[in-house]
Legacy VTK file of the C-alpha trace (Angstrom):
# vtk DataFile Version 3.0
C-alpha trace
ASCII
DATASET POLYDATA
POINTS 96 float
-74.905 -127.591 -128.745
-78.454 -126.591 -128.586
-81.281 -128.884 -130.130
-82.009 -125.638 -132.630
-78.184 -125.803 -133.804
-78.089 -129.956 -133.628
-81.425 -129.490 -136.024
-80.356 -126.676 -138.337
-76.994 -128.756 -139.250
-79.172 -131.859 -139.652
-81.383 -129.865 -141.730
-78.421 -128.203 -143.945
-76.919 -131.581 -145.104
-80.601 -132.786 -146.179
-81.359 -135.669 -143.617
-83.954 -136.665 -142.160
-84.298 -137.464 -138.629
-84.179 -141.641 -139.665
-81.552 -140.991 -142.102
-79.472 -139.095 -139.908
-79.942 -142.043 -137.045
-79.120 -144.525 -139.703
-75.338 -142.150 -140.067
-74.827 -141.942 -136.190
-75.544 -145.627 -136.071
-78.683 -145.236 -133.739
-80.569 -148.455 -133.379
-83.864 -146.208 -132.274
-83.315 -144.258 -135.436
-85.583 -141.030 -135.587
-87.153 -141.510 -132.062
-83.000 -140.288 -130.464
-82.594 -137.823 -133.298
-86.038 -136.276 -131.975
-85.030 -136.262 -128.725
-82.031 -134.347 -129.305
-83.850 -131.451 -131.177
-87.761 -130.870 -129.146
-87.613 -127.782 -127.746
-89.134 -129.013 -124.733
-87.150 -131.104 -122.223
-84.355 -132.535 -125.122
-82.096 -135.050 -124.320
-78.094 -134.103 -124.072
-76.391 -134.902 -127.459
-73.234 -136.734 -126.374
-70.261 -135.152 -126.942
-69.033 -137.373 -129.644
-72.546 -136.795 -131.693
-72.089 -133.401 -130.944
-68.509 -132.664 -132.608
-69.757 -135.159 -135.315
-72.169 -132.523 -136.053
-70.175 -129.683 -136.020
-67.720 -131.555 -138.218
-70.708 -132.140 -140.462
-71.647 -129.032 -140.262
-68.540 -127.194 -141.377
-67.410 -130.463 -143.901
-70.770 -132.540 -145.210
-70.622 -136.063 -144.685
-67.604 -137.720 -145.586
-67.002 -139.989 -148.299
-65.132 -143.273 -148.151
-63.378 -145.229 -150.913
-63.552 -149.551 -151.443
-60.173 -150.557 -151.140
-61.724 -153.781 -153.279
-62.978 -152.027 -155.853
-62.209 -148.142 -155.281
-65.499 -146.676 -155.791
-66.736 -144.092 -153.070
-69.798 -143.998 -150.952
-71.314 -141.898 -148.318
-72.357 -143.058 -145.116
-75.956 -143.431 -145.937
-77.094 -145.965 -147.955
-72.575 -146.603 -148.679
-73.121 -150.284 -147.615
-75.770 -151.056 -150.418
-73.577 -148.718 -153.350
-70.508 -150.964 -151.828
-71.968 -154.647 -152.372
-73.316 -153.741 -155.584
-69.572 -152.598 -156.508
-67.929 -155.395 -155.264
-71.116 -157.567 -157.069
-70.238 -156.081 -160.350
-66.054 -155.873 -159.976
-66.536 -159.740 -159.369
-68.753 -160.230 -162.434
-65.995 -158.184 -164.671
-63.099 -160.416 -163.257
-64.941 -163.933 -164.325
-66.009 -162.772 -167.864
-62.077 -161.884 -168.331
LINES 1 97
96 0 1 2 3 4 5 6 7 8 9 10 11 12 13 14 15 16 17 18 19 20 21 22 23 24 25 26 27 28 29 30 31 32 33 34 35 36 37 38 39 40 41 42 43 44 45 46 47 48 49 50 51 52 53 54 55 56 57 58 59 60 61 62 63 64 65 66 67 68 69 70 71 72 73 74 75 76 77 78 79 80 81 82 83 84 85 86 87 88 89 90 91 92 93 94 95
């Protein structure tokens, strides 16, 4: 995958470089994700971030449901929409 394609798919689901870090689970966030797409010297995207993109690419990032509480999330930001679920199921259960 070149850094133009690893940029355009990034680009097509509406991420920024950070965002997209925060998905792969990239501790550096933006500073990899930059790496993989200068034109100039770019680091090789590992082959599992690489058919994570093209999975992205063809699919959009996939959605997971809370066994708990069975609402879906996305990757980004799923871990903050899943406590606030699980905050509010728990709330419903004690005023029953």
């Amino acid at each position: 995958m070149s850094p133009e394609e690893f940029k355009s798919i990034r680009e097509k689901l509406n991420l920024t470089q950070r965002q997209l870090a925060q998905v792969l689970r990239y501790r550096r966030g933006a500073m990899t994700i930059s790496e993989f797409e200068r034109k100039t010297n770019p680091k090789d995207i590992p082959i599992h971030v690489e058919m994570l993109m093209q999975i992205f690419g063809e699919q959009g990032l996939p959605k997971f449901k809370d066994a708990y509480t069975g609402v879906e999330y996305d990757w980004l930001g799923g871990e903050t929409e899943r406590a606030q679920a699980r905050t509010e199921h728990r709330k419903s259960l004690k005023q029953k």
